[in-house]
N, C-alpha and C positions, 0 to 999 in steps of 0.2 A: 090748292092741295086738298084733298079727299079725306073726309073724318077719315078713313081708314089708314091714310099718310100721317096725318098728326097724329091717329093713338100709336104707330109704329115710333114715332119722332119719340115721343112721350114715353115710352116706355125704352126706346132706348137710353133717351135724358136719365131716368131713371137709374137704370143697369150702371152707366156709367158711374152715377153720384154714388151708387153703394159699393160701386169696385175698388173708389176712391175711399172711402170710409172704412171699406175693409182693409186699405191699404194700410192707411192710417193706422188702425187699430192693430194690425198684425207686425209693422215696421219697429226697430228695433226703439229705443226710448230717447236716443238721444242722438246727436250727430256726430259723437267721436265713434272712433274706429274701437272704443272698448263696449261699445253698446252691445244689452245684452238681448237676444232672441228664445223668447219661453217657449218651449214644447215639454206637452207631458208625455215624451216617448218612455216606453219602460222594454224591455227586453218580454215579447211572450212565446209560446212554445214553438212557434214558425218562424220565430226569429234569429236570424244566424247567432246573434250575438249571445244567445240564451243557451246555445250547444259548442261556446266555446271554453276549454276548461277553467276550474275557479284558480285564485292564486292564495293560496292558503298562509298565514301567517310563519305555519310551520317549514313553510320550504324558500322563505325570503330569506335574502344573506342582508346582514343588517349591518352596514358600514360604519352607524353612527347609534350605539345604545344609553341615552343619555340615563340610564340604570346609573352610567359608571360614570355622570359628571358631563364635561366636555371633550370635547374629539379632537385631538388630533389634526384629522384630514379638513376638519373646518374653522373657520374664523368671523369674527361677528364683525359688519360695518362701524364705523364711527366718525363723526365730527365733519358731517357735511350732510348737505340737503342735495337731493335730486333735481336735477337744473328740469323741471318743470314743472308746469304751475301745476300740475293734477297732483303730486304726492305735496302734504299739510304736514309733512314731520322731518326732522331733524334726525340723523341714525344716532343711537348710543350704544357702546358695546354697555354702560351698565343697565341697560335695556333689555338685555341678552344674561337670564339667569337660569340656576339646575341645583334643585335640592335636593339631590339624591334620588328623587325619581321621573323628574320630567324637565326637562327645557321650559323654559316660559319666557316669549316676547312680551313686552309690556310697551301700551303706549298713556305717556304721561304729559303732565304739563309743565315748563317748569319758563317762570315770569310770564313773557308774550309767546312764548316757542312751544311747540309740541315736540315730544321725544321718540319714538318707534324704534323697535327690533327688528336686525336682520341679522342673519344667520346662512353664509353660504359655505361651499367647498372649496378647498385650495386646486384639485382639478379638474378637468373638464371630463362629461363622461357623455360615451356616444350611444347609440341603439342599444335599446335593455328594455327593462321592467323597472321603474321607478315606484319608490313608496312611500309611506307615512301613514304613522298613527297620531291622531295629532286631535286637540277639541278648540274649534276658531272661538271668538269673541263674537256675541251679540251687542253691538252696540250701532246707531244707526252713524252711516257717514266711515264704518272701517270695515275695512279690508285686511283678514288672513289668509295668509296665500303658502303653498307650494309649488315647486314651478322651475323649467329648466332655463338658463337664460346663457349667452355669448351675443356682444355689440357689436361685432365684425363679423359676416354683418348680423343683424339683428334677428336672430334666432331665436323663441322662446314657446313654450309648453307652457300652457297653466292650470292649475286647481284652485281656487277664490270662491270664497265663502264671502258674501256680500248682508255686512252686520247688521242691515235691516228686518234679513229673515234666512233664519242659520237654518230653515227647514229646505233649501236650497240650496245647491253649487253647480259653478258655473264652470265649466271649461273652456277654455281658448287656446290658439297657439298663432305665431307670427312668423314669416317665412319672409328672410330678407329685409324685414319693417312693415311687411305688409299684413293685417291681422283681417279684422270683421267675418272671425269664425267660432263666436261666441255660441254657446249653449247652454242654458240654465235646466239642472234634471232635478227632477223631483224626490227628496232622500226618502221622505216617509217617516223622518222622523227628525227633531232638532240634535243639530249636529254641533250645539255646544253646551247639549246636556252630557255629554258623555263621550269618549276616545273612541274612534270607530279610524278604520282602516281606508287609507283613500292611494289610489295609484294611476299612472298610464304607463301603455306597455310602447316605445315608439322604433316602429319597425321603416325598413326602407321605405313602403310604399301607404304605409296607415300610422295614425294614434289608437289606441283600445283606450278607454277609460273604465278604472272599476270603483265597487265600491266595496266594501267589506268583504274582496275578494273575487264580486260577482262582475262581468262586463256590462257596462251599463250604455256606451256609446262608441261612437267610432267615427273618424273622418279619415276621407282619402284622398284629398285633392291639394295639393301646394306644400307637400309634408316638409318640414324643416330639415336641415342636412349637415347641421354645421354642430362639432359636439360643443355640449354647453356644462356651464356650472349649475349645480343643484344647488336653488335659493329656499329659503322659507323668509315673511317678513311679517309684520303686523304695522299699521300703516294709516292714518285718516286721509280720506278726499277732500284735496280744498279747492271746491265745488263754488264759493261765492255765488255768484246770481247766477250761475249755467245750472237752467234748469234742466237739461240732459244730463246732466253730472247728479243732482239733486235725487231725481228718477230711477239713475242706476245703484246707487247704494243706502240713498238716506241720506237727510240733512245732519249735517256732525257740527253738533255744540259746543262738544269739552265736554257738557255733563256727564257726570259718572265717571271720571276717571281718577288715578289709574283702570287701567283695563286691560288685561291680558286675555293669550291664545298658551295653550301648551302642547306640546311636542313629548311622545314619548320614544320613539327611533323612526331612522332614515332608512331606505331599505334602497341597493339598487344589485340587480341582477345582469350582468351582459347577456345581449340578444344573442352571442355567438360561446357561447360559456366560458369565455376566457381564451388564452392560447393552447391550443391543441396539443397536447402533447404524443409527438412518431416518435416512429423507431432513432431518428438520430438522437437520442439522451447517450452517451456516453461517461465513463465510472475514467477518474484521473487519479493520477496520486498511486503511489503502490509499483510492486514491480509486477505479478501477475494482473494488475485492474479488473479483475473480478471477486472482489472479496463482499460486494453488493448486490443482491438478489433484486433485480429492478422488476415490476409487474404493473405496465401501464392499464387503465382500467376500461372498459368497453368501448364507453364512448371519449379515449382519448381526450379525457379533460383532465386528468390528476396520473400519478401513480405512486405504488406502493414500493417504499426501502425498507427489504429488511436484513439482518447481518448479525453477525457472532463474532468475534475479532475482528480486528484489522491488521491488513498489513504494512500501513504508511503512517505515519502521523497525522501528514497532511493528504486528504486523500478526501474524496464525495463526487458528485452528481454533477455532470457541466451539458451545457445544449448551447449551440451556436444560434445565432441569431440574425436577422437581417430586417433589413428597412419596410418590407412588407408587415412585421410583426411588428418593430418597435416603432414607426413611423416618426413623428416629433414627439415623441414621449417625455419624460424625464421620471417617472414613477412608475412601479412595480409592487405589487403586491401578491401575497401567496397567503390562502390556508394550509395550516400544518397541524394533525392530526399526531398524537405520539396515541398508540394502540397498545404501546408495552406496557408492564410492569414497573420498569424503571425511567428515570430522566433523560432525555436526548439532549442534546445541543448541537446547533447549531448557525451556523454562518451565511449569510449568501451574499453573492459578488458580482456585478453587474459592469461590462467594460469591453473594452478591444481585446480581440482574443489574437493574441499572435502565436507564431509556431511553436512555443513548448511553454507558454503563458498564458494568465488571462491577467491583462492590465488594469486594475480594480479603479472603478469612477464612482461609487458610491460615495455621496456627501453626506447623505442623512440617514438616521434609520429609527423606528417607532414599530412598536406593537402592540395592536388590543386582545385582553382576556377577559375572564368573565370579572376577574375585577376592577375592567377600568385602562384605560390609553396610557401608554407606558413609552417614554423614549428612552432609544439608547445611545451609550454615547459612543465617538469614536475615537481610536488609535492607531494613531502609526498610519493614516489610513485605511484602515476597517473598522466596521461594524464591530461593537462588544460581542461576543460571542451571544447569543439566548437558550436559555436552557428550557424546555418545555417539559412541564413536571409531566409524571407518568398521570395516561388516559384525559389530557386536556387538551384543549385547540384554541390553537394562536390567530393571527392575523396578521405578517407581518409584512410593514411598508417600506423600502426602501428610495431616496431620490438619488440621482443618478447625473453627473454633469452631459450633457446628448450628445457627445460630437463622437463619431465613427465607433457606437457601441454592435458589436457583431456578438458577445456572448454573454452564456451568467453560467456560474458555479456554486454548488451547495455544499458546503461544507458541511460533513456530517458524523459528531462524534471524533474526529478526527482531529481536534487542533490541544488537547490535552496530553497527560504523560503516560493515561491510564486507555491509549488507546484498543492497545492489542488484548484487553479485556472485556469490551463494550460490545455491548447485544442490543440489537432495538427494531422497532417496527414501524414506519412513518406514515405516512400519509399524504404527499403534496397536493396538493389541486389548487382553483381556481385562480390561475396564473394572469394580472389583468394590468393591462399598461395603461396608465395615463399620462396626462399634461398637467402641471402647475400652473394654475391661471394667475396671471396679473393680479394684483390685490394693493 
């Protein structure tokens, strides 16, 4: 072979060793499939991501205002560990606390066991705009998380602060159980100095990731399809001798604890803004059926009731419905706007609509205002009535037993003695069905 053959050989020797080295250096930290991949992408002027609009705090619908305590729509884990070895704690719901102004996961120690919060929703929610305002724990070895999750199959979105270095997070998501689409972005600033806003937005064919409103990242390949429950947890890794585990978060001691994450709300907006509301709304009850001024709103997501007497007792607002709309449902929720002066009430009724009825299946019913999650109770049957004082807005949830539900009714101002007196001005919208997940 010819010096000029060996220095080729040699220098390809070479190229090879440092492609390997590069490999090395650039491959993810460890050998599980939560291993994470650092780039310091940021979003700059050429960048799609940089010209798509922000999500401002002020136009999220906030499912869960731990302002007003606990919610309702969610329930904390308790009294069992994660059948794998990667989660180090034990769930507690008294792990899961709210003093009036924020939720706080805590994970503690208690004899040889570690304790963790979790905090998830009773249903599942599909394509939208997920949020949180939330400040993780620095501590090495734990994990604060946000994150969409369903085990049939294994569908999950995540947001994980990794309590080695809270000036980082990391996103990922799992398609079917299949993950290793980790991404660590660079905040710019420690994310458990302070409540900053963290979301993704996940559409049919992408995830958006933001951060205090801005888009920070995006995938579009294997996107998840199955709606899932909105989690929050706080959590140690028990990492033992996997030094790939060690790598990804930090060695966890115990030292330092207790140690918490706080949570100030949850935020989820539907990618399709709810059920559309046409022209089929129809006015029941009464003998002319128009003593109701109905005025759906542009883009067919709410509309507006307003009225001066009535002429029935029982008399309101009814829309048929079908299986494209409710699918496997069992929950329904509405904002309800009162614009008057005065108090409105009312009812709503979710059920089989037969020819001069609607067969009422509501089981449960709850509402939040600004002060706080409110159940109501039932009779005979139905929903207690709710009165929505003048110029306030509700939230109200109803569940619902699934089996051949075709319609719902609003009863409105109508089921008192003082109907044929009553004036008001409402306001329906964002009409959104879900499923009670397993718990």
């Amino acid at each position: 072979m010819s010096n000029h053959g060996k220095t080729n050989k040699i220098i390809l020797v070479a190229l090879i060793v440092a492609l390997l080295a590069a490999a090395a250096f650039f491959a993810p930290a460890c050998n599980s499939d939560r291993c994470t991949f650092e780039s310091d992408h940021a979003p700059t002027e050429d960048d799609p991501l940089a010209s798509l609009p922000e999500k401002p705090e002020s136009e999220i619908t906030k499912i869960a205002d731990f302002d007003n305590g606990p919610s309702p729509v969610f329930n904390s884990a308790n009294g069992y560990k994660n059948d794998d070895t990667f989660f180090g704690c034990y769930w507690s719901r008294d792990n899961v606390t709210f003093d009036g102004d924020n939720m706080t996961l805590t994970l503690s120690q208690g004899g040889d066991r570690y304790y963790g919060g979790e905090y998830r929703s009773n249903a599942k929610y599909g394509h939208g705009y997920y949020s949180v305002s939330m400040r993780p724990l620095a501590m090495d070895g734990v994990i604060s998380s946000f994150f969409t999750y369903t085990n049939n199959p294994w569908d999950e979105i995540d947001i994980e602060f990794l309590g080695d270095d809270t000036t980082k997070v990391q996103f990922n998501y799992y398609t079917s159980g299949v993950g290793g689409h980790e991404y660590v972005y660079h905040l710019g600033f420690d994310a458990s100095k302070d409540f900053h806003t963290y979301g993704f937005e996940w559409l049919e064919d992408c995830i958006i990731w933001y951060v205090d409103g801005k888009a920070v990242y995006k995938a579009t390949k294997d996107i998840p399809v199955t709606d899932a429950q909105i989690m929050m947890n706080l959590w140690n890794v028990e990492a033992g001798d996997n030094e790939s585990l060690q790598n990804w978060a930090g060695v966890f001691t115990g030292e330092g604890l207790p140690g918490s994450a706080q949570y100030e709300w949850i935020g989820f907006d539907s990618a399709d803004g709810g059920m559309e509301i046409t022209d089929d709304l129809y006015q029941w009850g009464g003998n002319n059926r128009d003593h109701y001024t109905i005025t759906p709103s542009s883009d067919k997501r709410s509309f507006r009731v307003s009225y001066n007497g009535l002429d029935s007792r029982y008399s309101g607002i009814g829309r048929d419905l079908d299986s494209a709309i409710v699918g496997n449902s069992d929950t329904l929720s509405v904002t309800v706007e009162n614009k008057a002066a005065t108090p409105a009430t009312i009812r709503l009724d979710v059920g089989t609509k037969t020819s001069g009825a609607l067969i009422n299946k509501v089981t449960a019913a709850s509402y939040t205002d600004e002060s706080g999650a409110h159940s109501l109770n039932m009779q005979d049957g139905y929903m207690t009535p709710l009165t929505i004082a003048a110029g306030k807005t509700v939230t109200l949830e109803v569940t619902f037993a699934t089996d051949s539900i075709s319609g719902m009714t609003i009863s409105i101002d109508s089921l008192g003695e003082n109907y044929a007196s009553a004036s008001g001005d409402l306001v329906f919208g964002g009409f959104v069905f879900s499923y009670t997940a397993a718990v």
